[in-house]
ROVEXMI-463984 format. One record per residue (C-alpha): residue number from 1; residue in one letter; x, y, z. Coordinates in pm, 1 decimal. Each point is the difference from the previous one (the first is absolute). Example, Ala and Ser with C-alpha at 12.3 -4.5 7.8 and 13.67 -1.06 7.14 Angstrom:
! residues 2
k = 1, r = A, xx = 1230.0, yy = -450.0, zz = 780.0
k = 2, r = S, xx = 137.0, yy = 344.0, zz = -66.0
This chain:
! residues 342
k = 1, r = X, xx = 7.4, yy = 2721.7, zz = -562.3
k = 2, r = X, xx = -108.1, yy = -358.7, zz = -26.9
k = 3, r = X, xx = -31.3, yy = -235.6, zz = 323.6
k = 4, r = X, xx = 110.3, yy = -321.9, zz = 57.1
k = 5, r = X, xx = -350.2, yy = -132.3, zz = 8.1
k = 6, r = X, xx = -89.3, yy = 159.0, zz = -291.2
k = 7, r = X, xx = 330.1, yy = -84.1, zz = -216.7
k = 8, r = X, xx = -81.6, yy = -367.9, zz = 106.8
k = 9, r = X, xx = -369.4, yy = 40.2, zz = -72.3
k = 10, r = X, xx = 31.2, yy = 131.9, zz = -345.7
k = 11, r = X, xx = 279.0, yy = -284.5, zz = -108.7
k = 12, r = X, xx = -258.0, yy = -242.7, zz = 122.0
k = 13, r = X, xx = -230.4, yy = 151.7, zz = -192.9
k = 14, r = X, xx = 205.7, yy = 39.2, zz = -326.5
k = 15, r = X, xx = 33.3, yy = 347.5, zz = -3.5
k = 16, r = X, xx = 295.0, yy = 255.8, zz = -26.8
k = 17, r = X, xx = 222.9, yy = 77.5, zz = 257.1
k = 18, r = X, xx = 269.6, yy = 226.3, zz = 66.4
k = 19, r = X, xx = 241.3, yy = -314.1, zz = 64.3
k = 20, r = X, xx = 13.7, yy = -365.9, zz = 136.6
k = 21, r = X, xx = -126.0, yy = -44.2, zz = 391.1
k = 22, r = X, xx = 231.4, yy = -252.1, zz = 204.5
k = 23, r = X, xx = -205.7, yy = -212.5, zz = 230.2
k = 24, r = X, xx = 61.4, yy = -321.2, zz = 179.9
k = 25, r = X, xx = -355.1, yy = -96.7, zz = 97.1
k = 26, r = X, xx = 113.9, yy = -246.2, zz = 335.5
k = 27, r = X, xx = -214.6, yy = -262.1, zz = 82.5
k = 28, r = X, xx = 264.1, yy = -275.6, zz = -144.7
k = 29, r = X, xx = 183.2, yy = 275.3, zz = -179.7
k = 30, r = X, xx = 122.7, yy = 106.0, zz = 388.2
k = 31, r = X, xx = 117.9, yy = 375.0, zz = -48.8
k = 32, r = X, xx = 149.2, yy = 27.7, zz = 298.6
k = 33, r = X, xx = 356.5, yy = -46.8, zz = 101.1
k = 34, r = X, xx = 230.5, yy = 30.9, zz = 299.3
k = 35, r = X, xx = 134.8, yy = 360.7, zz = -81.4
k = 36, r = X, xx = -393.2, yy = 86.7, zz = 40.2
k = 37, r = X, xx = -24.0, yy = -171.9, zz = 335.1
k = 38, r = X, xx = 283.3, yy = 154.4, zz = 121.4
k = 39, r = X, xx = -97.6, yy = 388.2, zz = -92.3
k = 40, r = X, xx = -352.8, yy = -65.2, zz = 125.0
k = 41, r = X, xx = 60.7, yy = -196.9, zz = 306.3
k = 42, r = X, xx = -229.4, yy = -246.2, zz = -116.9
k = 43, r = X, xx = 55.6, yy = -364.4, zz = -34.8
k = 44, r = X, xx = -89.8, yy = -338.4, zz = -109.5
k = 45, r = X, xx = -168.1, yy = -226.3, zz = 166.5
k = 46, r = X, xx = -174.9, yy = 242.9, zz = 178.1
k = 47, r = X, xx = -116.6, yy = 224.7, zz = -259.1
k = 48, r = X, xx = -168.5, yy = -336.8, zz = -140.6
k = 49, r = X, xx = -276.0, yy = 32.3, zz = 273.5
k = 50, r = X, xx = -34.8, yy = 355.9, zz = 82.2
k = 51, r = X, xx = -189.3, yy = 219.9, zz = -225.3
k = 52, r = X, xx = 156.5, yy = 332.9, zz = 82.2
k = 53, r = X, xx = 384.0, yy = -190.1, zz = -42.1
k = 54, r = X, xx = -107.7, yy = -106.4, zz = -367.9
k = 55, r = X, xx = -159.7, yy = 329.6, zz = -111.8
k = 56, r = X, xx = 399.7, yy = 176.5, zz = 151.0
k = 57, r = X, xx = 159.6, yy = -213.3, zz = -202.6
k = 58, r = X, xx = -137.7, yy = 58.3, zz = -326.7
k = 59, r = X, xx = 1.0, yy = 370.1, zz = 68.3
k = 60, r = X, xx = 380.3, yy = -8.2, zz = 55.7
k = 61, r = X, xx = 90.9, yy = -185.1, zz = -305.6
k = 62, r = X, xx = -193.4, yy = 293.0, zz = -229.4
k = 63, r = X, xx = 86.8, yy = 301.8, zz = 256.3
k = 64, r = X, xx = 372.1, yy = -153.1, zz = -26.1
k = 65, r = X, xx = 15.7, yy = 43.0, zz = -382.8
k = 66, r = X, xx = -121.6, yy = -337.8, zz = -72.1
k = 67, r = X, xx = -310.4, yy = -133.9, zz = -192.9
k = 68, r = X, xx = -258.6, yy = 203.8, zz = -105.2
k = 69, r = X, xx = -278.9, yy = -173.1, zz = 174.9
k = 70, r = X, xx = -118.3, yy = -139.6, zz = 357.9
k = 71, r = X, xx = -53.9, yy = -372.4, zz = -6.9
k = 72, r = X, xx = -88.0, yy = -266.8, zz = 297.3
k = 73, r = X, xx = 54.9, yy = -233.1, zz = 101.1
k = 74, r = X, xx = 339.3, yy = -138.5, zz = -74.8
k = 75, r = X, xx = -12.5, yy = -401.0, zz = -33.2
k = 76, r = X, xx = -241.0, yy = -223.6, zz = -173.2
k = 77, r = X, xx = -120.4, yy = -193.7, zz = 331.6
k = 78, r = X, xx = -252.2, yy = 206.5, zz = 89.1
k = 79, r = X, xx = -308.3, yy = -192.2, zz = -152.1
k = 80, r = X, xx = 168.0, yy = -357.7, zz = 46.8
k = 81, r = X, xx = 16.0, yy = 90.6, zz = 364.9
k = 82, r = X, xx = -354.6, yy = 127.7, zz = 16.6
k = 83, r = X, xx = -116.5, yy = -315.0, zz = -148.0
k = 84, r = X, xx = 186.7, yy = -261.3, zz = 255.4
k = 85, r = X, xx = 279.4, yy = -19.6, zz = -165.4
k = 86, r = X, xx = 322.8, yy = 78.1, zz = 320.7
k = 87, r = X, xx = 270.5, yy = 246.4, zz = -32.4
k = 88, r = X, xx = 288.4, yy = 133.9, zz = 107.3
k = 89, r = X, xx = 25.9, yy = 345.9, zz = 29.8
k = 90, r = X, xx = 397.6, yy = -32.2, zz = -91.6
k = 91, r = X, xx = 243.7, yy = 289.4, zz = 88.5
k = 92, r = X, xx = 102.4, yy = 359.0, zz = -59.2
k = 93, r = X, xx = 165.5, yy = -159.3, zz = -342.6
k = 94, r = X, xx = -182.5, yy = -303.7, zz = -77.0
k = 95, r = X, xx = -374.1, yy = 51.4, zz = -132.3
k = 96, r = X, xx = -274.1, yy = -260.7, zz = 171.4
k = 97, r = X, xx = -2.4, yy = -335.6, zz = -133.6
k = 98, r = X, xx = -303.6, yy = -233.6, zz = -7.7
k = 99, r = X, xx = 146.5, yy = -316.1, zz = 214.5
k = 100, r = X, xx = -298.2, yy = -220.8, zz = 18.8
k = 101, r = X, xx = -308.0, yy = -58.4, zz = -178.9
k = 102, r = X, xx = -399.2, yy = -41.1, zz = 116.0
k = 103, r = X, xx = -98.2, yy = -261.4, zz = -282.8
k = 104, r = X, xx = 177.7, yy = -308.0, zz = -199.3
k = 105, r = X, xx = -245.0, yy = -41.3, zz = -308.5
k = 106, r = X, xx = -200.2, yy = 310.3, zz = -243.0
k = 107, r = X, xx = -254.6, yy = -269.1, zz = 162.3
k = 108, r = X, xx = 7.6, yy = 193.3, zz = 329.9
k = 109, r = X, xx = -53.1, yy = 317.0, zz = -49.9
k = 110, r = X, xx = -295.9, yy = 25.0, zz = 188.0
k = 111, r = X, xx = 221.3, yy = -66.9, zz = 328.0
k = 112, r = X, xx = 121.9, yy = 366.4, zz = -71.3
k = 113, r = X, xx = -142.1, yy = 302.6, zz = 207.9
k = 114, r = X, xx = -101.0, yy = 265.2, zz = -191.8
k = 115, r = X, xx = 235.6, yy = 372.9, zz = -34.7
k = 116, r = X, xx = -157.7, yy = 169.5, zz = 318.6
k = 117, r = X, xx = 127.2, yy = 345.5, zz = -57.6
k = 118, r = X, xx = -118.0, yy = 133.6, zz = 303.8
k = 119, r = X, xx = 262.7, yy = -172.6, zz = 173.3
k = 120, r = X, xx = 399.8, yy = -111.1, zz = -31.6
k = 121, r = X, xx = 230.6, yy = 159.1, zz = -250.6
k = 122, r = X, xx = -269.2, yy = 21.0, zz = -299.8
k = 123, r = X, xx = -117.2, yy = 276.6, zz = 302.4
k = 124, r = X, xx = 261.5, yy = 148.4, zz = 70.4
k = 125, r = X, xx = 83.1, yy = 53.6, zz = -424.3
k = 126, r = X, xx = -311.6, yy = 202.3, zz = -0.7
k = 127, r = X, xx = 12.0, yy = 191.2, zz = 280.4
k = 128, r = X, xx = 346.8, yy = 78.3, zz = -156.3
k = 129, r = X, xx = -130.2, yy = 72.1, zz = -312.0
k = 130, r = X, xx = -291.6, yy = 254.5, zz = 206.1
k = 131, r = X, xx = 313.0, yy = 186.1, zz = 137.2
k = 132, r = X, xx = 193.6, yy = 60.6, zz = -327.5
k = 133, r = X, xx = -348.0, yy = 143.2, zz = -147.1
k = 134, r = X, xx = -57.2, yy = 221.7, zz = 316.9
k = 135, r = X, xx = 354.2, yy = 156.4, zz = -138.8
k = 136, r = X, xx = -194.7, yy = 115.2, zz = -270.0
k = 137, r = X, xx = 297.8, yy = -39.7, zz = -232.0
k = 138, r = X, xx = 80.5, yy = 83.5, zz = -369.0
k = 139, r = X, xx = 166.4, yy = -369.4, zz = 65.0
k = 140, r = X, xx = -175.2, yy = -278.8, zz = -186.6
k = 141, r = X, xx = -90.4, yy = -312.8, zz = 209.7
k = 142, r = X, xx = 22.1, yy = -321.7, zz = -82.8
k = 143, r = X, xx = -193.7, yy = -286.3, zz = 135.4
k = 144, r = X, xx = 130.8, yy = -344.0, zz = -7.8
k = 145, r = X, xx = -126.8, yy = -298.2, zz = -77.4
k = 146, r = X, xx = 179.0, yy = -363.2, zz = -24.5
k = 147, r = X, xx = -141.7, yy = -153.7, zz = -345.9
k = 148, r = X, xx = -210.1, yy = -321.0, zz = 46.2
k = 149, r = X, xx = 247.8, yy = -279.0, zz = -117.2
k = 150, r = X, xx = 268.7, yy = 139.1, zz = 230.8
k = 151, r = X, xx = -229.4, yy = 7.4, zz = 283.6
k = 152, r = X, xx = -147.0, yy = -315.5, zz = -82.8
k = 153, r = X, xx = 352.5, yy = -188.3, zz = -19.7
k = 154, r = X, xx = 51.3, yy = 211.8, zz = 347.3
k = 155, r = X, xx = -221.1, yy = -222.2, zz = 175.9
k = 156, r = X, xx = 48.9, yy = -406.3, zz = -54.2
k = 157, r = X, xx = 318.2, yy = -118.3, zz = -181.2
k = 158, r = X, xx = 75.7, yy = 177.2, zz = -307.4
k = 159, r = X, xx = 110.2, yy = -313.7, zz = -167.9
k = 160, r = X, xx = -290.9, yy = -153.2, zz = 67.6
k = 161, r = X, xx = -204.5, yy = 291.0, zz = -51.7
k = 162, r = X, xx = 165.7, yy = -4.2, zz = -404.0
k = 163, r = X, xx = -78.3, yy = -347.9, zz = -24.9
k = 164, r = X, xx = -398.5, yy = -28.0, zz = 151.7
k = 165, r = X, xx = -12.7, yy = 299.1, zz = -278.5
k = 166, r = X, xx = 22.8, yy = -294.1, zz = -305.1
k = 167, r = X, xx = -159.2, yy = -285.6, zz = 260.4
k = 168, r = X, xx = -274.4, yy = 223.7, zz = 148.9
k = 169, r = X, xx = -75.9, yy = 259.4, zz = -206.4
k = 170, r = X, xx = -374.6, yy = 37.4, zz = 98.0
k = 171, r = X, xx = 73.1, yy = -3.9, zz = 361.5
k = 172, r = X, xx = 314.4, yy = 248.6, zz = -54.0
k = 173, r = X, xx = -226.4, yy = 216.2, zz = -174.4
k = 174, r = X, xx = -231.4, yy = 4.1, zz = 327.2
k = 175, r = X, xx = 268.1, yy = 48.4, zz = 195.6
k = 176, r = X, xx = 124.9, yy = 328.1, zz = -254.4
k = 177, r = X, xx = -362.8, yy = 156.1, zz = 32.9
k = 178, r = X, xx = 9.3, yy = -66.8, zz = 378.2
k = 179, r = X, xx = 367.5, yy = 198.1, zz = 13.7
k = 180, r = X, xx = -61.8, yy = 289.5, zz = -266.2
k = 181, r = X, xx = -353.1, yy = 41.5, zz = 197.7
k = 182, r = X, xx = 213.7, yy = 117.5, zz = 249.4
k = 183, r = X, xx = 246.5, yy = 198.8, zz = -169.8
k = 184, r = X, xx = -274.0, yy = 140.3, zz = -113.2
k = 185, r = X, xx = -136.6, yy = 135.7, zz = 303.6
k = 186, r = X, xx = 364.7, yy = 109.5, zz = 161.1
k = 187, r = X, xx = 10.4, yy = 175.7, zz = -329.8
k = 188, r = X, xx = -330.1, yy = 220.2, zz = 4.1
k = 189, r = X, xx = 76.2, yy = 45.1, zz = 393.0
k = 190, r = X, xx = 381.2, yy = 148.8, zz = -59.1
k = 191, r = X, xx = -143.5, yy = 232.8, zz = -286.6
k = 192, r = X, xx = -265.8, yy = 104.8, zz = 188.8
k = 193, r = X, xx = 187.3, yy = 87.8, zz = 288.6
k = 194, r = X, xx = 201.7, yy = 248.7, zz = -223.8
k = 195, r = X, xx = 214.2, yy = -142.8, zz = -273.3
k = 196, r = X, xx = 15.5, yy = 141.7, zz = -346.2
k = 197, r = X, xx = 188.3, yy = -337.0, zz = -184.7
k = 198, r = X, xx = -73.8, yy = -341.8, zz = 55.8
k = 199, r = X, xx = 333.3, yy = -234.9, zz = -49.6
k = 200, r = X, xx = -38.5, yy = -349.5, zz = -46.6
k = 201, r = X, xx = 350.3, yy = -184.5, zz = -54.0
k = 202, r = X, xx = -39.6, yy = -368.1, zz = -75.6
k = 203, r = X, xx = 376.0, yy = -160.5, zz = -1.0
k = 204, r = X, xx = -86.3, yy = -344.5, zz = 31.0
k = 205, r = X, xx = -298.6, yy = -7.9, zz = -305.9
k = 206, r = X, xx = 246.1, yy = 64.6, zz = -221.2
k = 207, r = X, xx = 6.0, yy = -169.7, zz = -376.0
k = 208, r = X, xx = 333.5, yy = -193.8, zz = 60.4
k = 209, r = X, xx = -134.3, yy = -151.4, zz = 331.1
k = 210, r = X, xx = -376.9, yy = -87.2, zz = -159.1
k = 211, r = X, xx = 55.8, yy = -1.7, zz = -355.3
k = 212, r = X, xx = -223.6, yy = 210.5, zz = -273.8
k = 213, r = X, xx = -316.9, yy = -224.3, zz = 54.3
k = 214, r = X, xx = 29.5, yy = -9.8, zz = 370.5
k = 215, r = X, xx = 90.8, yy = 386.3, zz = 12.9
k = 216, r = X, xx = -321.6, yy = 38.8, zz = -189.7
k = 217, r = X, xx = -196.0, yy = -198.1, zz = 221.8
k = 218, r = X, xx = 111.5, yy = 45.3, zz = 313.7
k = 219, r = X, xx = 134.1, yy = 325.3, zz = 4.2
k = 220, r = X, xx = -137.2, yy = 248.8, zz = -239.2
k = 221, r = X, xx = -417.0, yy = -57.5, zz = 106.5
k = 222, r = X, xx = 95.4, yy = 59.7, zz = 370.1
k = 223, r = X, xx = 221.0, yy = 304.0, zz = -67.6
k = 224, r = X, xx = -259.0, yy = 165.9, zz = -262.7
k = 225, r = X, xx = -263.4, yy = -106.0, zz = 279.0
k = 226, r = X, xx = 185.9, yy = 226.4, zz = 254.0
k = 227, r = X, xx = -1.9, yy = 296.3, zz = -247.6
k = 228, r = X, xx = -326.5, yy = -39.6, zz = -74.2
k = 229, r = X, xx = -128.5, yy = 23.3, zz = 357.6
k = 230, r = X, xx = 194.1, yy = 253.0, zz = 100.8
k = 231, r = X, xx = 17.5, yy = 226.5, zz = -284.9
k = 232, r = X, xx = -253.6, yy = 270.0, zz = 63.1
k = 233, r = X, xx = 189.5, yy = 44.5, zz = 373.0
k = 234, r = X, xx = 354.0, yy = -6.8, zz = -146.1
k = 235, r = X, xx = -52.0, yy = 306.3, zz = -228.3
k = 236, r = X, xx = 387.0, yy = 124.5, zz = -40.9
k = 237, r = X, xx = 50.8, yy = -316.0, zz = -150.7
k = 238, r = X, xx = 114.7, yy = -335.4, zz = 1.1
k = 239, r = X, xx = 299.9, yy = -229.4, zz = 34.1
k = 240, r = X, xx = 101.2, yy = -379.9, zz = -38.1
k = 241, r = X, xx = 321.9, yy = -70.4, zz = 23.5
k = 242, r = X, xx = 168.0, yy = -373.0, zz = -149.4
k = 243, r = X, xx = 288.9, yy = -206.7, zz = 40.0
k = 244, r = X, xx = 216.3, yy = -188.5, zz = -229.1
k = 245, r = X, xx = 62.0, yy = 52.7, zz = -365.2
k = 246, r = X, xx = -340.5, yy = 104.5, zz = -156.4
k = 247, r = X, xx = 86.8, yy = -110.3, zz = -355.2
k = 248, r = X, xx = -208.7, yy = -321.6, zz = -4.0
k = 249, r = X, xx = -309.4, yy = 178.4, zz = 149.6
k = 250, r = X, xx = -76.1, yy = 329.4, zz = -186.8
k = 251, r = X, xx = -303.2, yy = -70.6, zz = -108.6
k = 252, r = X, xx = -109.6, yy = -73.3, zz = 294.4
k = 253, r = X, xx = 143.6, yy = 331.6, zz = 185.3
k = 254, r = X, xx = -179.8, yy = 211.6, zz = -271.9
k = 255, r = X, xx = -320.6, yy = -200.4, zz = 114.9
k = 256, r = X, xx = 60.3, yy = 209.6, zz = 376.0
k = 257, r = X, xx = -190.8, yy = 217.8, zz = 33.8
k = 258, r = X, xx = 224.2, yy = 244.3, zz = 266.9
k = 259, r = X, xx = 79.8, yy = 369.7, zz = -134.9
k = 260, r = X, xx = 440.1, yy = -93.9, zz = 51.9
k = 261, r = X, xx = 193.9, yy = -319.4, zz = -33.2
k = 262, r = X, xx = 294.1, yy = -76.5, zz = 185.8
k = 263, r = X, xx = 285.7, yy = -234.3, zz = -54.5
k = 264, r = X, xx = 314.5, yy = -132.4, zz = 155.7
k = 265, r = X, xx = 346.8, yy = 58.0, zz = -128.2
k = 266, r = X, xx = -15.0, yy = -336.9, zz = -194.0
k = 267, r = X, xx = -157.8, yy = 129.4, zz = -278.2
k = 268, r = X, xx = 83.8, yy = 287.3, zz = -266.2
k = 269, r = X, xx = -193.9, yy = 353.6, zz = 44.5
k = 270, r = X, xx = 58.6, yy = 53.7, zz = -431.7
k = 271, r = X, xx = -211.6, yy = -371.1, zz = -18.6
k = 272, r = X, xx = -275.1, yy = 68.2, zz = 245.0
k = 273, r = X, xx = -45.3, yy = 319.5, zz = -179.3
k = 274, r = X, xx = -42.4, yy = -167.3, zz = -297.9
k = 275, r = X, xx = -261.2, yy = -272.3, zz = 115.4
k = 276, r = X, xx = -190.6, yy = 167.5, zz = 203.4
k = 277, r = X, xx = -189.2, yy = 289.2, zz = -83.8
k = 278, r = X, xx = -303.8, yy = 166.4, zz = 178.6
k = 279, r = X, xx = 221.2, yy = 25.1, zz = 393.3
k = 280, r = X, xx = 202.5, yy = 217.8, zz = 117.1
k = 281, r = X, xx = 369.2, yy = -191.6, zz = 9.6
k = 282, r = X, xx = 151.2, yy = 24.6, zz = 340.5
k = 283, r = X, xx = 320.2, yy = -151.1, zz = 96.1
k = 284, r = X, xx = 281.3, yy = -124.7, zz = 61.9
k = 285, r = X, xx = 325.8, yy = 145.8, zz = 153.1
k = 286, r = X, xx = 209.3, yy = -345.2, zz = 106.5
k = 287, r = X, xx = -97.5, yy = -43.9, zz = 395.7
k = 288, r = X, xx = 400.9, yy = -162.5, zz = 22.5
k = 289, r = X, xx = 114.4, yy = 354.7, zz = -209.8
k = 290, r = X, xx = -198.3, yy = 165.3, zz = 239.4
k = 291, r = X, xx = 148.7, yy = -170.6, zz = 323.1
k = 292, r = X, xx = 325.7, yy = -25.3, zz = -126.7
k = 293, r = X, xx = 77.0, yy = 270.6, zz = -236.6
k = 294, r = X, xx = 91.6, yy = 376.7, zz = 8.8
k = 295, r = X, xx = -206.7, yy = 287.7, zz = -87.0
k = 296, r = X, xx = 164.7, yy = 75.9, zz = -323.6
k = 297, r = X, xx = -69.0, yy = -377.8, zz = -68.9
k = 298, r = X, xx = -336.1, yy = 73.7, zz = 90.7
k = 299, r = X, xx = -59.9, yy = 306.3, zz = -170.9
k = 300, r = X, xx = 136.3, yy = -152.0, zz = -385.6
k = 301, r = X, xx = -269.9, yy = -314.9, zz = 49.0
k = 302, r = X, xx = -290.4, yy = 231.5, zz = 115.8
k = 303, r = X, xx = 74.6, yy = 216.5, zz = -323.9
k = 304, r = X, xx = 34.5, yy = -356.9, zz = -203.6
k = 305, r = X, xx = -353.8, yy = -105.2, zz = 105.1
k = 306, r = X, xx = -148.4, yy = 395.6, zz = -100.4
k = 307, r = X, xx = 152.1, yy = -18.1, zz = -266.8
k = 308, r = X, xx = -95.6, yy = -360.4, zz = -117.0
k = 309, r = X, xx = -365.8, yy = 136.4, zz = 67.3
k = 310, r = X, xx = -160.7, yy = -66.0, zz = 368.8
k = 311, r = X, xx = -257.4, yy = 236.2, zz = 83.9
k = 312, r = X, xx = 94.9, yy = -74.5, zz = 403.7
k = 313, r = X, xx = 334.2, yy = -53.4, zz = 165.1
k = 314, r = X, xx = -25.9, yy = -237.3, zz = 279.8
k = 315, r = X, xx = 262.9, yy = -278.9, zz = 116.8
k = 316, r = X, xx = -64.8, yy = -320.2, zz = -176.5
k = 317, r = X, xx = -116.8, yy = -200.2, zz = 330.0
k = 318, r = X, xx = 42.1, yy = 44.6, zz = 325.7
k = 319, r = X, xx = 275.1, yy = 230.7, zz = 122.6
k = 320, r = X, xx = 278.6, yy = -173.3, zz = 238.3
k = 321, r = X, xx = -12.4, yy = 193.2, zz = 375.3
k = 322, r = X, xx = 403.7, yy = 30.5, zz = -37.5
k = 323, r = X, xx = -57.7, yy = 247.4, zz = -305.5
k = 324, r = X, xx = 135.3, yy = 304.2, zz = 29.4
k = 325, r = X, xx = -259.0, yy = 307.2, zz = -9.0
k = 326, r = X, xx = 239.8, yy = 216.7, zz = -231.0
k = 327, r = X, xx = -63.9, yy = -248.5, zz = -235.7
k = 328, r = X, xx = -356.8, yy = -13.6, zz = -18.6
k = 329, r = X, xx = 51.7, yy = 395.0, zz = 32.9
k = 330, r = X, xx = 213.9, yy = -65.8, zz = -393.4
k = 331, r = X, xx = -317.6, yy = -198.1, zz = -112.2
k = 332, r = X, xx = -250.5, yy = 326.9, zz = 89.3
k = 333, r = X, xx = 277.0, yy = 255.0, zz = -116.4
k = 334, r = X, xx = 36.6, yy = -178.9, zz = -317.6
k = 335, r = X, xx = -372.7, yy = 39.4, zz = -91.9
k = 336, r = X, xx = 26.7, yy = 372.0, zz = 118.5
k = 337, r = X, xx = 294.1, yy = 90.1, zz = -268.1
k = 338, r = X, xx = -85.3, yy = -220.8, zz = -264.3
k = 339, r = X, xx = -247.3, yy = -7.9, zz = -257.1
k = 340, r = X, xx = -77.4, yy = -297.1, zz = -256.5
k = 341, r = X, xx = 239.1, yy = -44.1, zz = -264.8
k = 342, r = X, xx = 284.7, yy = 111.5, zz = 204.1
């Protein structure tokens, strides 16, 4: 019978599978909620900073009939933090939140340290990661990344950030190479310390927030960059996933070079599979229907977005911590009993 790993591995790949694997990678698309922290006795903000915390988590959410994948760590802070940028750690139902920021100006970036990941939480991630291998799973798992314009707009003002973009674009594109550098490395070193997938989820480069040309510029290089560095490590396959409505940029998402796209709830599964060819689609169960529905609610829009052709099942962003886990349990049931065209 067919793994986990391998059902992912294959979709990634293009090839035929007996059905549709459900994953939520984390990293911003958290996949952990309260019902997990309460059957594990883990919980934020403590499982933030300890290695062995974050590795129980993401255990209990697929051991617990959840997704069908291990993924850490479960906020998009982690490389703002490690490069100045302060934090705070939140609660056990608020993620952490970025609350000040090391530079004012793309100008600047050279005030930034550098990700050390033999220290802080880009540390503990890894040695997370190093345990989830050592289970020698059939479980796929899925290193995270924060995509470069998020991070970047993570670390001076992101209105300012938007606007030195147009003013300063030779000294924002320094300041880009200095950040996906970076990624770069925290990439190779979460792969290499056992993950199969490399995640990269970008919601702030999106094509509403830049435009086409700006999405093109500022967005698509740095991401390809990532994939290309990281590609021979990251051999399962790989993901980017982007906000907004995608409409106004698919040319520019068929320029990615990632093995799966990934989209929010904003924008139609039947167009995406029509403009973009050469990915696997994954996507988008409504986070709100997720946190607020039921699970026969659930179940009917997991079996909308199989049948209206994604290769993956996956919430559309980041799940809320209130959601119930017998309704991520519909989303993973649904792509057990259904097939396309159902």
């Amino acid at each position: 019978m067919i793994t986990p790993k391998e059902r992912l591995s294959k979709t990634l790949k293009g090839e035929k599978v007996d059905r549709i694997p459900c994953i939520c990678p984390g990293g911003m698309m958290n996949m952990i909620t309260k019902d997990i922290m309460d059957i594990t006795g883990v919980y934020w903000p403590e499982a933030h900073t300890d290695a062995e915390k974050m590795a129980k988590l993401t255990i209990g959410m697929y051991e617990n009939g959840g997704f069908e994948n291990y993924g850490v760590p479960f906020c998009m802070t982690v490389e703002a933090e490690a490069f100045g940028a302060g934090v705070k750690m939140g609660t056990d139902i608020t993620e952490p939140r970025v609350t000040n920021y090391p530079i004012d100006s793309v100008t600047e970036y050279e005030k930034l340290n550098h990700i050390n990941i033999d220290e802080g939480r880009g540390k503990t991630v890894l040695e997370s990661i190093e345990i989830l291998k050592e289970k020698n799973s059939e479980v796929p798992i899925i290193a995270n990344l924060t995509g470069p314009v998020s991070t970047a707009s993570s670390l001076m003002e992101p209105v300012t950030y938007y606007k030195e973009l147009r003013r300063k674009p030779e000294a924002a594109k320094e300041f880009m190479d200095f950040v996906t550098e970076n990624l770069i490395e925290f990439g190779k070193a979460q792969l290499k310390a056992g993950a199969d997938v490399l995640a990269i989820s970008d919601p702030s480069g999106t094509g509403e927030i830049l435009g086409p040309k700006m999405f093109k510029e500022f967005a698509v290089p740095y991401l390809n960059k990532i994939i290309e560095e990281t590609s021979d490590l990251a051999e399962t396959g790989t993901i980017i996933h982007i906000c907004g409505r995608l409409k106004s940029v698919y040319a520019e998402i068929n320029s990615l070079k990632s093995d799966a796209i990934s989209f929010d709830s904003i924008t139609d599964v039947g167009q995406v599979v029509e403009n973009v060819s050469g990915k696997a689609i994954m996507g988008n169960v409504s986070t709100f229907a997720l946190e607020n529905g039921t699970p026969d609610s659930i179940d009917k829009m997991s079996k909308a977005c199989i049948k209206f052709g994604v290769d993956i099942l996956s919430p559309a962003c980041g799940i809320g911590v209130r959601t119930k886990l017998e309704n991520i349990q519909a989303m993973v049931q649904a792509c057990k009993n259904s097939k396309r065209g159902e």
